[in-house]
BAFI-3210 file (N, C-alpha, C; in Angstrom, 3 decimals, decimal comma, padded with zeros to 6 digits):
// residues 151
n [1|2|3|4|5|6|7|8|9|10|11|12|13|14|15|16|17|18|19|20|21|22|23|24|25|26|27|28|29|30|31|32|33|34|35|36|37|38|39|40|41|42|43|44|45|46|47|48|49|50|51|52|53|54|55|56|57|58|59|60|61|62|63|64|65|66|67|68|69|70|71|72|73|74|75|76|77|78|79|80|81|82|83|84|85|86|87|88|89|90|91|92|93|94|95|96|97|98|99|100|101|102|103|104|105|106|107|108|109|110|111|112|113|114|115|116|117|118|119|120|121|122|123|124|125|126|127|128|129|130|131|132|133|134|135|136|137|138|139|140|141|142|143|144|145|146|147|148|149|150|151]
n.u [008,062|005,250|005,345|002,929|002,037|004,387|004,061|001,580|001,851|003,938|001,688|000,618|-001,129|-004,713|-004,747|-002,800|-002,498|-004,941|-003,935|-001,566|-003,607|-005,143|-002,154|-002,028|-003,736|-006,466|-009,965|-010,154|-011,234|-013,282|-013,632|-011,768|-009,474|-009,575|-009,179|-007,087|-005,569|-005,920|-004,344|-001,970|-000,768|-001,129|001,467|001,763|000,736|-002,489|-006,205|-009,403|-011,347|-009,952|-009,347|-012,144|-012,955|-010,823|-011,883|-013,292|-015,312|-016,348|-018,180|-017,907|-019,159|-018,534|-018,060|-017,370|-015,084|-013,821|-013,991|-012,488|-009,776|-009,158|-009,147|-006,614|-005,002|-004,722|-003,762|-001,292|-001,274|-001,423|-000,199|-001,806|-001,483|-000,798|-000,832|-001,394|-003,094|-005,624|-006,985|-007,047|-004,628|-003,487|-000,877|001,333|002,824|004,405|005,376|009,035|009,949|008,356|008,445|009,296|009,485|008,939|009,794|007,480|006,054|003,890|001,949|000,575|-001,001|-002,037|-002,748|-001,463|000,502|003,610|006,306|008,765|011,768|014,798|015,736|017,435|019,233|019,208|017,101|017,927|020,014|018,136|017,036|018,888|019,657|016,860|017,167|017,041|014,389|012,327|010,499|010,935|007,909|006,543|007,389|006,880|007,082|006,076|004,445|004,970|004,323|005,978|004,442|002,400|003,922|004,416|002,209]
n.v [009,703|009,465|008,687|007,079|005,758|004,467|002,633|001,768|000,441|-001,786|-003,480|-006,722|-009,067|-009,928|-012,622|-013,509|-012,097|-013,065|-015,909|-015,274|-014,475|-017,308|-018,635|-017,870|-019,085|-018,091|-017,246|-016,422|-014,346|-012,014|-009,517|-009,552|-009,187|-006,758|-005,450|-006,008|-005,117|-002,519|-001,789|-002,665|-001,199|001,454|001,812|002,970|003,446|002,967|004,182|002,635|003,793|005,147|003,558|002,237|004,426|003,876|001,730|002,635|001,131|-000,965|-001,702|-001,885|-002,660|-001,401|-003,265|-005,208|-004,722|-004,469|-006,397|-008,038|-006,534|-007,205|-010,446|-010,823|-009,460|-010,979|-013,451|-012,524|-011,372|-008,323|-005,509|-003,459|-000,155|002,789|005,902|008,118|009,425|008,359|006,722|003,655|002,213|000,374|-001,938|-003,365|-006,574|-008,703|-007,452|-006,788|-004,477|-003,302|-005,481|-005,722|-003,686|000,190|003,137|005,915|008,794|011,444|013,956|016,877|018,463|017,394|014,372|012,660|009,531|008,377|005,736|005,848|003,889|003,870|004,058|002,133|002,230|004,079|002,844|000,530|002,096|003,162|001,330|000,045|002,609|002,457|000,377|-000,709|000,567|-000,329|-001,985|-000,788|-000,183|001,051|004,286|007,146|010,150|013,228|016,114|018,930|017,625|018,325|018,941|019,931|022,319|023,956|025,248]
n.w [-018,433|-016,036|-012,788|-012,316|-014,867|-015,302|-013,476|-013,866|-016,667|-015,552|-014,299|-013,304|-015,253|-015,448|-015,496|-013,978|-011,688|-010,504|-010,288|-008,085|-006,191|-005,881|-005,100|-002,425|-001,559|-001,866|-003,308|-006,389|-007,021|-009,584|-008,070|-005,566|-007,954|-009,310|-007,286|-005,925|-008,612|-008,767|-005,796|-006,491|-008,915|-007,744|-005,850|-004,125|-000,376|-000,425|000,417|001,524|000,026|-001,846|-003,370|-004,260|-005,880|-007,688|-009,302|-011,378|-013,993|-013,120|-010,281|-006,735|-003,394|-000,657|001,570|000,443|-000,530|001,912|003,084|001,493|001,346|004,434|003,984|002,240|003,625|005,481|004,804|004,450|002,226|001,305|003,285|006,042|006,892|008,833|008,956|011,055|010,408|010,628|008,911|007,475|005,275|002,137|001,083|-001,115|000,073|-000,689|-002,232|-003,774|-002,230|-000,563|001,412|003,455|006,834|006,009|006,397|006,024|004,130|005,239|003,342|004,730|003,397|000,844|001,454|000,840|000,463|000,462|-000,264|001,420|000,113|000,386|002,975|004,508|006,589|007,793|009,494|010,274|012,155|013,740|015,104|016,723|018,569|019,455|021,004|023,720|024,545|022,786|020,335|016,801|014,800|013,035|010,968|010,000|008,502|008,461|006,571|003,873|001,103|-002,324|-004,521|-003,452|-001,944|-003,988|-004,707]
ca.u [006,944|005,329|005,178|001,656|002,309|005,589|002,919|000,341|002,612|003,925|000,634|000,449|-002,541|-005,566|-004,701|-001,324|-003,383|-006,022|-002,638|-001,316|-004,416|-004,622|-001,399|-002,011|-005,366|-007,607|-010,523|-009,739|-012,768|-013,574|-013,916|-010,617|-008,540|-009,918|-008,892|-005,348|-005,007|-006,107|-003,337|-000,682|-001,270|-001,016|002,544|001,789|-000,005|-004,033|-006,960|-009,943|-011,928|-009,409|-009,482|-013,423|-012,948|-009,862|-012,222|-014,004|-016,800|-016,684|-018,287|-017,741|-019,344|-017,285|-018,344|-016,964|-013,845|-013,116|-013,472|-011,205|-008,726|-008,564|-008,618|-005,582|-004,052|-004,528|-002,674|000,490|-000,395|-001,195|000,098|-001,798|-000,573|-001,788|-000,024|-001,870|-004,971|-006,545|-007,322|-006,253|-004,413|-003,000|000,187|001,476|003,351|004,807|006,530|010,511|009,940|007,791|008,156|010,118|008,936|010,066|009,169|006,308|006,110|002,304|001,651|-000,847|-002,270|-003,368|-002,885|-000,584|001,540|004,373|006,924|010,152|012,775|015,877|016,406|017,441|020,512|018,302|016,070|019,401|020,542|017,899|016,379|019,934|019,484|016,085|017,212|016,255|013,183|011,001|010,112|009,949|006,824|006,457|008,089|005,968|007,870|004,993|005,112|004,203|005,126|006,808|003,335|001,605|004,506|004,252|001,144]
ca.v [008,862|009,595|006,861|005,890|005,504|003,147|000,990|001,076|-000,515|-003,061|-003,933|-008,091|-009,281|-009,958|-013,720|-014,029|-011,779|-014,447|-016,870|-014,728|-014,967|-018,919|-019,313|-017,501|-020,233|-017,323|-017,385|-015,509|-013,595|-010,682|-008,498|-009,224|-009,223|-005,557|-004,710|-006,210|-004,206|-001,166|-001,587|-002,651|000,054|002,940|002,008|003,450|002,411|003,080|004,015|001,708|004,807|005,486|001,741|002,263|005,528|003,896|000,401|002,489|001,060|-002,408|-001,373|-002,954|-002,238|-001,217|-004,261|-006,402|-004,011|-004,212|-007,805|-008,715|-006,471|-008,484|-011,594|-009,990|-009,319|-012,425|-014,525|-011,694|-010,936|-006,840|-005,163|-002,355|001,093|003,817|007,031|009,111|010,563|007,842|006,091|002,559|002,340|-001,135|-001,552|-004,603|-006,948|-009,494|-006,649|-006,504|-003,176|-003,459|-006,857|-005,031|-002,414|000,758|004,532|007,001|010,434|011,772|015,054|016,821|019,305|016,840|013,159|011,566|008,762|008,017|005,107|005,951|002,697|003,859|004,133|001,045|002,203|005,215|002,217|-000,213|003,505|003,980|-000,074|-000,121|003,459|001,474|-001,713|-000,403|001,015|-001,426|-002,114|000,312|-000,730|001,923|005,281|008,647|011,230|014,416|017,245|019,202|017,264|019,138|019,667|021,359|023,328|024,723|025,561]
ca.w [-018,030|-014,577|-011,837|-012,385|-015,618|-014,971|-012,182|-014,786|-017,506|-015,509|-013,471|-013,875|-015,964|-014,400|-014,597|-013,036|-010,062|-010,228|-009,766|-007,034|-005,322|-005,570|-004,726|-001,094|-000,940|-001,932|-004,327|-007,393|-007,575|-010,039|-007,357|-005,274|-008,267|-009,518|-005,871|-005,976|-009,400|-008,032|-004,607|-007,758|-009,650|-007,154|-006,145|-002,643|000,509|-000,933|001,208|001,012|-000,482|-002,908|-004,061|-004,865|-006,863|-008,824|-009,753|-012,355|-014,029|-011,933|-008,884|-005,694|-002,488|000,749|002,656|-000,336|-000,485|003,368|003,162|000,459|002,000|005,723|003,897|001,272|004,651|006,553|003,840|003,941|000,086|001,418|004,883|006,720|007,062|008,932|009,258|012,066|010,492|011,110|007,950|007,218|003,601|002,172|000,453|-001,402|001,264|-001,060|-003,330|-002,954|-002,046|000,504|002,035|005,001|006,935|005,657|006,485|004,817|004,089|004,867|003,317|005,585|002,984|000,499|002,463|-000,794|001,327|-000,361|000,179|001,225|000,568|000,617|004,193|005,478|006,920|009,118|010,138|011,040|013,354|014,812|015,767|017,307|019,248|020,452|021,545|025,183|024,637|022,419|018,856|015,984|013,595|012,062|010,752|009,437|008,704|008,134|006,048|002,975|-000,780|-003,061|-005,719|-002,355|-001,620|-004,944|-005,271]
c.u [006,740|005,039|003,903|001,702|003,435|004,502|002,058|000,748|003,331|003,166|000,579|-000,969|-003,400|-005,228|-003,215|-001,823|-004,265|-005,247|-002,262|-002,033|-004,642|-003,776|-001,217|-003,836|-006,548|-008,686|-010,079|-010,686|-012,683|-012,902|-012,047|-009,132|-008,138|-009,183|-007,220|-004,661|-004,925|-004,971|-002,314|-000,186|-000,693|000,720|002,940|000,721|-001,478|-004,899|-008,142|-011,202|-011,395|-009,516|-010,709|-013,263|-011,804|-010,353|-012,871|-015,365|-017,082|-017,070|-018,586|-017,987|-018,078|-017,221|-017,212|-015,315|-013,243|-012,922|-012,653|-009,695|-008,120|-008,253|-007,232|-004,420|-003,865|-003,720|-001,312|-000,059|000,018|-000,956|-000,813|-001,498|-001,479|-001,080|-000,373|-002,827|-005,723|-007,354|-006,506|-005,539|-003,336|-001,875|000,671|003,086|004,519|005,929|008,365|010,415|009,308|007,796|008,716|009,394|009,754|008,947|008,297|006,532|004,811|002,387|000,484|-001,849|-003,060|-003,491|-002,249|000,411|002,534|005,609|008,144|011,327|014,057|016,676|016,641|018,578|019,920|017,842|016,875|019,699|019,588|016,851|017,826|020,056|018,305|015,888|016,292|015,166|012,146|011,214|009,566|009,158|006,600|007,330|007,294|006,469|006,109|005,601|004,457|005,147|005,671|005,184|002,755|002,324|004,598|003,175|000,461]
c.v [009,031|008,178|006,346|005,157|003,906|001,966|000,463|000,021|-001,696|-004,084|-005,234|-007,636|-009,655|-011,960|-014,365|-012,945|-013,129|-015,698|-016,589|-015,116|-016,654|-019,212|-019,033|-018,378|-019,074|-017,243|-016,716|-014,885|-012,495|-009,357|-008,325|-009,106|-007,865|-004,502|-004,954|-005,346|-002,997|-000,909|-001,306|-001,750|001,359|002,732|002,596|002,768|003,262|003,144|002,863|002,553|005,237|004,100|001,802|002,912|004,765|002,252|000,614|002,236|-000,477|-002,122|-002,741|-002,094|-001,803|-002,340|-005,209|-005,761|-004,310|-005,821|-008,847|-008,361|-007,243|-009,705|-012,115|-010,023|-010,082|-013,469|-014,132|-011,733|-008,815|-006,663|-003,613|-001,245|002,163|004,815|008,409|009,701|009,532|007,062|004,959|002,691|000,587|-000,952|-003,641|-005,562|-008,000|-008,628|-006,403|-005,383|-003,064|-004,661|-006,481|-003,984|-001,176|002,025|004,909|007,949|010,743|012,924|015,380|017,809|018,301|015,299|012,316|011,056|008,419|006,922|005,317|004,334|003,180|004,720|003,344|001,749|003,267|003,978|001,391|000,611|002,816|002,404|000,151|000,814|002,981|000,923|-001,508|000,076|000,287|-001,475|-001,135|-000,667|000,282|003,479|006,524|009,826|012,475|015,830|017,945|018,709|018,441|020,228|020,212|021,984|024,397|025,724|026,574]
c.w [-016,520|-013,970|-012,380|-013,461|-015,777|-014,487|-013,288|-015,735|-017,259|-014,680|-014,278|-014,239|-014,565|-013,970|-013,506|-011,712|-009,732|-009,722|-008,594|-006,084|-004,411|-005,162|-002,938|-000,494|-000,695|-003,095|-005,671|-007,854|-008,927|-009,271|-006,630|-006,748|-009,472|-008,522|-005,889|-006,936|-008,897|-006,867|-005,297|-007,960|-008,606|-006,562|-004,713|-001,831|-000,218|000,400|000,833|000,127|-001,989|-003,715|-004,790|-005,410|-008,052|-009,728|-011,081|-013,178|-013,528|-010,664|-007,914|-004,364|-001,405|000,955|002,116|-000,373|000,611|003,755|002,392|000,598|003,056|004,577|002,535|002,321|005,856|006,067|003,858|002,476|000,600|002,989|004,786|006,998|007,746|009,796|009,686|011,798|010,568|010,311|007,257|005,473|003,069|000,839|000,483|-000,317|000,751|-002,358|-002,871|-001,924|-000,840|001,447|003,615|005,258|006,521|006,011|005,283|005,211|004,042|004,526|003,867|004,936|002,166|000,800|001,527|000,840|000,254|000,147|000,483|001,234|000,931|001,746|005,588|006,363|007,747|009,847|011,004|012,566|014,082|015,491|016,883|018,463|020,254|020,868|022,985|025,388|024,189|020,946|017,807|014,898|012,727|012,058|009,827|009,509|007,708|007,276|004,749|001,393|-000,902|-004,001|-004,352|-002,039|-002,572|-005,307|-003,885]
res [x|x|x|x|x|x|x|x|x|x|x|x|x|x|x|x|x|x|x|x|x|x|x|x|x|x|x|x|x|x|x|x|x|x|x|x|x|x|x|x|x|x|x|x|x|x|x|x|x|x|x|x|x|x|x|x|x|x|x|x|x|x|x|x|x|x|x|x|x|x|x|x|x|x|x|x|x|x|x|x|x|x|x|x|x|x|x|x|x|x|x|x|x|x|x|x|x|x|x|x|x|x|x|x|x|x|x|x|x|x|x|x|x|x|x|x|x|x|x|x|x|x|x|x|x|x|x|x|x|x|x|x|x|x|x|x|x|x|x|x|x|x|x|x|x|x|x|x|x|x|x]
***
């Protein structure tokens, strides 16, 4: 079974999103809770481009997209990500998995972000190597996947 597959199968219903939502004092619209599936679902940080292509046959403007994200990410339900090309992508904030910051992997042929968790113990190093210098927020390690190296 591939990942999407796994995300897809255990993507909550639409009303325990619609719950989710409410419980961060947000409407439970249609629209944002198409959009929350869609972030779910992908399992990685999402652009807000890719979010519209993966809604289907519910369409939803940008405007309505870009504003369900901020206010997604003003509550803490989704966090921000943006790993040097220059395109914001949103990633679920309240997931074990993500609730910490944790490194990405950008591939630069075809732009797949992927989450890396299991490197708290790099992130421990190297906050500790930076005490004197400042705050790491983020971590982007660049490079080419595996399916574009193949191909």
């Amino acid at each position: 079974m591939t990942r999407q597959a796994v995300m897809e199968a255990s993507a909550p219903s639409d009303s325990q999103l619609r719950k989710t939502l409410h419980a961060m004092n947000l409407r439970g619209t249609k629209a944002r809770v198409v959009i929350l599936r869609a972030v779910f679902r992908r399992g990685s940080p999402v652009s807000q481009a890719e979010i519209a292509s993966a809604l289907g046959e519910f369409w939803v403007d940008l405007s309505t997209i870009c504003r369900a994200l901020n206010d997604m990410i003003n509550v803490g339900l989704l966090r921000r990500v943006e790993v040097g090309d220059l395109v914001w992508r949103y990633e679920l904030a309240t997931d074990r998995r993500t609730i910490s910051e944790h490194p990405h992997f950008y591939c630069h042929e075809c732009g797949r972000v992927t989450c890396l968790f299991d490197f708290e113990e790099t992130l421990l190093a190297l906050r500790d190597e930076l005490v004197n210098v400042g705050t790491v927020h983020s971590l982007v390690l660049r490079g080419i996947c595996d399916e574009c190296g193949r191909s």
